[in-house]
C-alpha positions, 0 to 999 in steps of 0.5 A: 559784726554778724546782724541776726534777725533779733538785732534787725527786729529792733533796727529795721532794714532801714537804719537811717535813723540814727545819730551817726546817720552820716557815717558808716554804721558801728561810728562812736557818737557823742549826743547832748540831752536837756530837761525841759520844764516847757514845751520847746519852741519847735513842737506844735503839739498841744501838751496840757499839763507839762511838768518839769523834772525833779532833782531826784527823777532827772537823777534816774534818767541820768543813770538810764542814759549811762547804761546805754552809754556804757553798752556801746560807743554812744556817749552822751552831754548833758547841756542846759534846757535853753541851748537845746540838746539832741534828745529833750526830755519832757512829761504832760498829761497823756490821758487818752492816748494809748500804747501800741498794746491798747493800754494807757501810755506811760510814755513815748520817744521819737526816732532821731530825724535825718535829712537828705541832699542828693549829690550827683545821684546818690542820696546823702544822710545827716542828722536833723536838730532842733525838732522832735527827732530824739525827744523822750515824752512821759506821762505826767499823770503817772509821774509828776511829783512821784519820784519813787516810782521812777527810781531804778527797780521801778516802773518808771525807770523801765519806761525810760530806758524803753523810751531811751532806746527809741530816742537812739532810733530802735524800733518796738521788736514785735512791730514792722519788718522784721520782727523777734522771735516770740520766744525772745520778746522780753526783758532778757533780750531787749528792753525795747519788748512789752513783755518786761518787768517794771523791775528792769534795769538793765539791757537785754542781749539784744538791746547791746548787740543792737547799740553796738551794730549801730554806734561801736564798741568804744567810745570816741575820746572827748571832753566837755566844758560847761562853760563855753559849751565846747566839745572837744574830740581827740583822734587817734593814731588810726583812720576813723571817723569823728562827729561832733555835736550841734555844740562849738566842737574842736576835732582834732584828728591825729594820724591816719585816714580820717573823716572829720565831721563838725555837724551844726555849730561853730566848728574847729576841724584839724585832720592832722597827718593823713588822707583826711575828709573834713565836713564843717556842715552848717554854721561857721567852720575854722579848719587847720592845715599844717604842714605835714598834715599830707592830703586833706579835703574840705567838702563844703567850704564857703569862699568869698568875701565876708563868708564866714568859713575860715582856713588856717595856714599859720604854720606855712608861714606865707601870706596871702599872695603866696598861698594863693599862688599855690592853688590851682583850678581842677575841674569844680575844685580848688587845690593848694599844693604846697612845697613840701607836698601836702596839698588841701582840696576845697570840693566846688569852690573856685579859685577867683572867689578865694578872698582874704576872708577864708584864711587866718595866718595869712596876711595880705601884702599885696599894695593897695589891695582894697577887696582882699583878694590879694591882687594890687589895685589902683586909684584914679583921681580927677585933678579938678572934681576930686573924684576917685575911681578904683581899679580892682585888677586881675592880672591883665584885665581890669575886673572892675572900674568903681567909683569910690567917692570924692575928696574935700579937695575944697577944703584943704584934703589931698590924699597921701597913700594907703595903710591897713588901718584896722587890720582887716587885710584891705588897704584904706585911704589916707588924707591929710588937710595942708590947712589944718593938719587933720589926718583922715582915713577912708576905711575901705572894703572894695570901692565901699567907705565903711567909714571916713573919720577925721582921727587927728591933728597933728602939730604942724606949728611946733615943727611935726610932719607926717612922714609914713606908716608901719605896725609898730605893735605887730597887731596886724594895723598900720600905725602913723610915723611922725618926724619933728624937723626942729627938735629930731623927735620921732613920734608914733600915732598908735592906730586901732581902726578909727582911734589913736590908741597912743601918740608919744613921742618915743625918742630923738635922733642924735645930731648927724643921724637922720630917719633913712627907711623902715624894715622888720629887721628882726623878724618880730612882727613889728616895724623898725626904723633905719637911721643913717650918719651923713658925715659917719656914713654909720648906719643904726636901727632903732628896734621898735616895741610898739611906742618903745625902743627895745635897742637902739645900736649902730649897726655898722658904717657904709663905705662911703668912700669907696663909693658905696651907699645905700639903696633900699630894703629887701627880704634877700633870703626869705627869713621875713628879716629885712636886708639892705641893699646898697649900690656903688657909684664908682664901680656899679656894685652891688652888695646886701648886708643880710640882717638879723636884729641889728647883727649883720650875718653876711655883707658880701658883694653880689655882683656887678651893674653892667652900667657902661652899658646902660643898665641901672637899678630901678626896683625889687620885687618877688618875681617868681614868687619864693618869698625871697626879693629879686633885683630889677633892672632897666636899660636906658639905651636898648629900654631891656628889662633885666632880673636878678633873682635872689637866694640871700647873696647868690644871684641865682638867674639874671635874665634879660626878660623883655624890651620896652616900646620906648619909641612908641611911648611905654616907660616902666611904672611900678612893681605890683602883684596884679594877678594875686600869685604872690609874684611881682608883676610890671606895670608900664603906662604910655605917656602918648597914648595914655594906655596902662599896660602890665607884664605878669611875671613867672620868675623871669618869664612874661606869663601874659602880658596886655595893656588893660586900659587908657585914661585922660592923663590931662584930667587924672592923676594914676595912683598905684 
């Protein structure tokens, strides 16, 4: 809009002090205010006499507050005196101090306050909160206890709209550079003149013009509840820019263009469709990218174990390993690019310091990951001291060798596996005393024990046996299994960190049946459990609802006698419902029952072992990282290395990717995601020379390969 002389009298030529000193001028902004009935904590001014407000005057001030409102695209929130408010209204005893006209001061108000960062030479501009920037200050002499006289028509309530408009960063007209033409310093033109009335109530000309230049014409689409102090802000179709407050705010931007701006607070910032510009400013920020969502950038997310930033990818349906991988390192810059295009920039932040912390939707799948970065770790265990070290992994290198504690090995303790007992996306430790039968957790994070609880005995005497883990209740923590080896029963210890929240039996195996494996076979979340009939050869999964069986049906029978069995389990398809795989003795089959609850969708054989020579099945894995399981097998004559990968029943590459230095003493040790790409790596351990080596794996490409370590087998026992 063209800016005339009478607009700038009222602006100035520097026009940083504003609310939306962020973004570019005439942006919608949306400013809280609050009465104080005592002086606020930040100002160290003497204020003798302060007062508080009537019902009636903070009525009137309401009223003032909507008519600026209503010129332009300011809105405003009124927000209780202990939360705060931008503009804070107060009134003490101002004898003596004087107006710029000489007189007594009925009252006074403080441009909004900015601060500055310099970024690669240019200077950046925010808001500053919680000081004097934006507070409006009245004469208590004149009106305290007088509400009359501060009602609309009135002097005082032409006093508050004046000191209003210097709490939205408008200057006196007749003051500074430039300054109005004498002919326009009044009420007419602009509210912010002396030359006014004590019977205005409205704005001037110029007071409009002004309000608009600065904060647009309409105002941004929000809402406000009261009650949690939540602003929410709804985009539209086209690119704009949207503030929020110092309050918790909820950005949802729309399409379009858009630069999103949380400010202080305890944000949510939503870019939606579009090339979007996402600031969480100060606080804790929650940002949401989705697919579809095309090109967005995060401009200060703060990465890294135990920050408190968050990025949600839940509608990516991936974990953590997975969305990892889709990231890459350009220059100081953090870019996730997805399949389907979109791609999320985090602006200085490198890549190695993403954690399981910055993301929600995510999960870590990644085995025996105890720091949450998505990279399989592994444990060391001295036979004698009991002493446990950590190896936190980066592909070929070993980031870190700490020392985790040591096991009461004295006292009955032997350390079984690990499981995520709390849910926090770091594998902890599980013991079991053979004297006593308590179970025990190390909590971990890293190589720290944040806790190592004994949570349970379990009944040894009346024939229970701990037999493995799963999330029976789909809330993101490992349960406890539990198998009765005179009765059948199946008995499920419920866990919620350090306590068992449940621990019932939940059935029994019917004579012939036998527990084979788990799987989530129904995609639900949860963990199911395999039966299998060794004189049927029938097959049954029991579908689990936390402690309750939802369905319990046979799923079919093995062809045992054509030499069929089965093997283990396996997403073949990537549909996050488990598979089975199972292997033929005679002619070297290979087939997959593709699963969905307990239908089978398909069940065709996929190929065929080339066992004659020497190739057997040893493992699965996600080699090239699509979220679908890969076959791996090893030769024992030529000790090749071999992948079949997978897309549901079609084998769609089986490379020979490697040979093992048998004859200098390498043997093959487990599948592992060591370089935290979501794609299954090889770990290989040398019974010469002690040395541990690993393949990172692309596909069916050895991306590196190294051995990391050796250690003193005589000594220690290796846990992966």
């Amino acid at each position: 809009m063209p800016v005339d002389n009478d607009i700038l009298s009222i602006t100035g030529t520097v026009q940083t002090a504003r609310w939306n000193t962020d973004a570019p001028l005439g942006t919608a902004v949306v400013v809280t205010f609050s009465f104080n009935s005592a002086r606020a904590s930040y100002d160290t001014v003497a204020r003798p006499g302060f007062s508080a407000f009537s019902d009636a005057q903070k009525d009137d001030i309401r009223q003032a507050l909507s008519v600026w409102a209503a010129a332009s695209g300011i809105s405003f929130i009124e927000v209780p005196e202990a939360v705060g408010g931008q503009v804070r209204f107060n009134m003490y005893d101002m004898t003596g101090q004087l107006a710029s006209n000489g007189q007594q001061a009925a009252g006074f108000g403080y441009f909004p306050q900015y601060q500055t960062t310099n970024a690669g030479g240019t200077t950046l501009y925010t808001p500053a909160y919680n000081n004097l920037g934006g507070d409006v200050f009245l004469n208590a002499n004149f009106y305290a206890g007088n509400d009359a006289i501060m009602a609309p028509g009135r002097g005082g309530y032409s006093v508050t709209l004046h000191e209003i408009g210097h709490a939205l960063g408008f200057k006196h007209p007749f003051e500074g550079t430039p300054t109005i033409d004498p002919a326009h310093d009044n009420a007419s033109y602009t509210v912010m003149s002396y030359n006014r009335p004590s019977t205005t109530v409205s704005l001037g000309t110029v007071d409009v013009a002004a309000s608009q230049y600065y904060y647009g014409t309409s105002d941004v689409s929000h809402s406000f509840n009261a009650a949690t102090l939540t602003v929410t802000f709804t985009g539209t179709g086209a690119g704009e820019w949207i503030l929020g407050t110092e309050l918790t705010d909820v950005i949802y931007a729309g399409g379009g263009d858009d630069y999103l701006r949380g400010e202080v607070g305890n944000d949510i910032l939503a870019g939606g469709v579009g090339t979007d510009m996402l600031t969480g400013g100060v606080d804790n920020d929650f940002f949401v990218f989705n697919p579809g969502d095309g090109f967005d950038t995060i401009t200060d997310f703060v990465a890294g174990a135990h920050t408190d930033d968050r990025i949600d990818l839940t509608a990516f349906h991936t974990d953590l390993a997975h969305a990892l991988g889709q990231a890459a390192q350009i220059g100081a810059n953090t870019v996730f690019s997805f399949a389907n295009g979109d791609t999320l920039t985090l602006q200085n932040v490198t890549k190695a310091n993403l954690n399981l912390d910055d993301f929600v939707g995510v999960p870590n799948k990644a085995v025996n990951d105890f720091n949450g970065d998505a990279r399989s770790d592994m444990l060391l265990i001295n036979n004698t001291a009991h002493t446990v070290y950590q190896w936190q992994m980066n592909g070929t290198q070993m980031s870190a060798n700490l020392l985790v504690g040591t096991i009461n090995g004295a006292a009955g303790w032997d350390y079984i596996g690990n499981a995520d007992f709390n849910g926090d996306g770091r594998a902890d430790m599980l013991f079991i005393n053979s004297s006593t039968h308590g179970i025990a957790e190390w909590q971990m994070d890293g190589n720290n024990i944040v806790a190592g609880p004994q949570i349970g005995i379990y009944n040894a005497a009346g024939g229970w046996a701990y037999t493995g883990t799963g999330d029976f209740n789909g809330d993101g923590k490992s349960d406890l299994l539990f198998l009765n080896a005179t009765t059948k029963g199946v008995a499920i210890w419920q866990i919620d960190g350090a306590q068992i929240t449940a621990a019932p039996q939940i059935g029994i195996a019917a004579a012939g049946w036998a527990y084979t494996s788990t799987g989530d076979f129904n995609g639900d979340g949860k963990t199911d459990l395999l039966f299998s009939n060794a004189s049927t050869h029938g097959l049954m999964i029991w579908q689990m609802n936390g402690t309750q069986i939802a369905d319990n049906s046979q799923i079919g029978t093995v062809n045992a006698a054509a030499g069929w069995h089965f093997t283990t389990t396996g997403d073949f398809n990537g549909d996050g419902k488990t598979d089975l795989l199972f292997l033929n003795d005679t002619t070297h089959g290979v087939a997959i029952w593709q699963m969905d609850g307990n239908r089978i969708t398909d069940a065709p054989q996929i190929g065929v072992v080339n066992a004659a020579g020497g190739w057997h099945f040893q493992d699965t894995g996600d080699f090239n990282g699509d979220g679908k399981t890969d076959l791996l097998f090893l030769n024992d004559t030529t000790h090749g290395v071999a992948i079949w990968q997978m897309n549901g029943t079609q084998v769609t590459a089986s490379s020979q990717i490697g040979i093992i230095n048998a004859a200098g003493g390498w043997h093959f040790d487990a599948v592992r995601d060591l370089s935290g790409d979501g794609k299954s790596d090889l770990v290989f351990e040398n019974s010469s020379t002690q040395g541990v080596a690993s393949w990172v794996m692309n596909g069916t490409q050895i991306a590196t390969s190294g051995q990391f370590v050796s250690y003193d087998s005589a000594g220690w026992h290796l846990y992966m």
